[in-house]
C-alpha positions in Angstrom: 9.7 -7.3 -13.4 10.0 -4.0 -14.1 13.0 -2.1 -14.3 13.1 0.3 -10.8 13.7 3.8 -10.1 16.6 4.5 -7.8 14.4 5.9 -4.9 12.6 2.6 -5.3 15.9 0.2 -5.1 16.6 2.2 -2.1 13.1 1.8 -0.7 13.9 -1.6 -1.0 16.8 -1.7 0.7 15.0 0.1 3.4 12.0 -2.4 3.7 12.5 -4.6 6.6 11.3 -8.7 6.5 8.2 -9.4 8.5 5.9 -8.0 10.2 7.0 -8.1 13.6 9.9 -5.6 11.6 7.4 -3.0 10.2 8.4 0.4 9.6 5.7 3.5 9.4 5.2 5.0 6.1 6.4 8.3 8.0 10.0 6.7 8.8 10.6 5.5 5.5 9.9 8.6 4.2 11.9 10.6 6.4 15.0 7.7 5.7 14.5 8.4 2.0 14.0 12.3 2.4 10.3 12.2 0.9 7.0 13.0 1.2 5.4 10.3 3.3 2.7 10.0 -0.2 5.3 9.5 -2.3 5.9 6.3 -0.1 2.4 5.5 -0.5 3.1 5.1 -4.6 6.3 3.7 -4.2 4.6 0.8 -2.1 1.6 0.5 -4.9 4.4 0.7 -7.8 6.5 -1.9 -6.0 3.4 -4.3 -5.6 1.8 -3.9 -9.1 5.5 -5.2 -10.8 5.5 -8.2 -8.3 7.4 -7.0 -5.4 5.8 -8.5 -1.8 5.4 -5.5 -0.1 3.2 -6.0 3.2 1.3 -3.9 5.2 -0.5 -3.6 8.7 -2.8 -1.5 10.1 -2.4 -2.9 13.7 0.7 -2.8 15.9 3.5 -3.0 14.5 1.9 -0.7 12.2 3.8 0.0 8.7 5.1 -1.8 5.8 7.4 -4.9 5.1 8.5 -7.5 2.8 6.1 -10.6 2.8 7.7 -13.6 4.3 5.4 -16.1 5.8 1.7 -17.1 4.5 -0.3 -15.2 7.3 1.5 -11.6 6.6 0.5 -12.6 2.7 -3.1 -13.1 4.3 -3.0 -10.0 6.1 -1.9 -7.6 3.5 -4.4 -9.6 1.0 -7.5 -8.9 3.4 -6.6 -5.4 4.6 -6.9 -4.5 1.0 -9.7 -6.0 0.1 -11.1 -4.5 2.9 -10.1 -1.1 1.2 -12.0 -2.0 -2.1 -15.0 -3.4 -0.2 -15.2 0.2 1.4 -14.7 1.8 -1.7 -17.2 0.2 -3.5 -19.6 1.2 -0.6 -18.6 4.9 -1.0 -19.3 4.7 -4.9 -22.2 2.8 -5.0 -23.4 5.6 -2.3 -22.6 8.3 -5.0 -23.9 6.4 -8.0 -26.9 6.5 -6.1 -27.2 10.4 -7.6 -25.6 9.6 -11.1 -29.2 10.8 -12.6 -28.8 14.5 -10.9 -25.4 14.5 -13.2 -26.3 13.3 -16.7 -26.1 15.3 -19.6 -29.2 15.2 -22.2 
């Protein structure tokens, strides 16, 4: 794994287990004394070197650490759900790529 930033370690630290345990990206940013989108990195950072770092939409809403199969479903589907969406949104403005080309 990568080696972490000290506002990451203490994000960390911060992070409760489970999902019953989640915390709003808003409280952990206000604990850390950030701006709620620098959470928002520190949560894609943290995943992308490994780090199980689940997240729900639904109540309790917020992140966690991953610790049972279904909360590793969850956060798997929610964003896949995200890149589904996406993918609608750019295939919607692909759909006008010829206005944009240069000659």
């Amino acid at each position: 794994m990568t080696k972490l930033s000290d506002i990451e370690r203490q994000f960390l630290s911060a992070l409760p287990d489970g999902r019953d345990n989640a915390v709003t990206l808003l409280n952990l940013s206000r604990a850390l004394n950030i701006n709620k989108h620098k959470v928002s990195e520190i949560v894609a950072r943290l995943r992308n070197a490994g780090y199980l770092v689940g997240s729900s939409k639904s109540r309790p809403n917020g992140v966690y650490f991953i610790i049972t199969a279904q909360e590793f479903w969850e956060t798997v589907n929610t964003i896949n759900k995200s890149i589904q969406s996406q993918q609608v949104t750019l295939d919607a403005l692909m759909n006008h790529e010829e206005r944009f080309m240069r000659e």
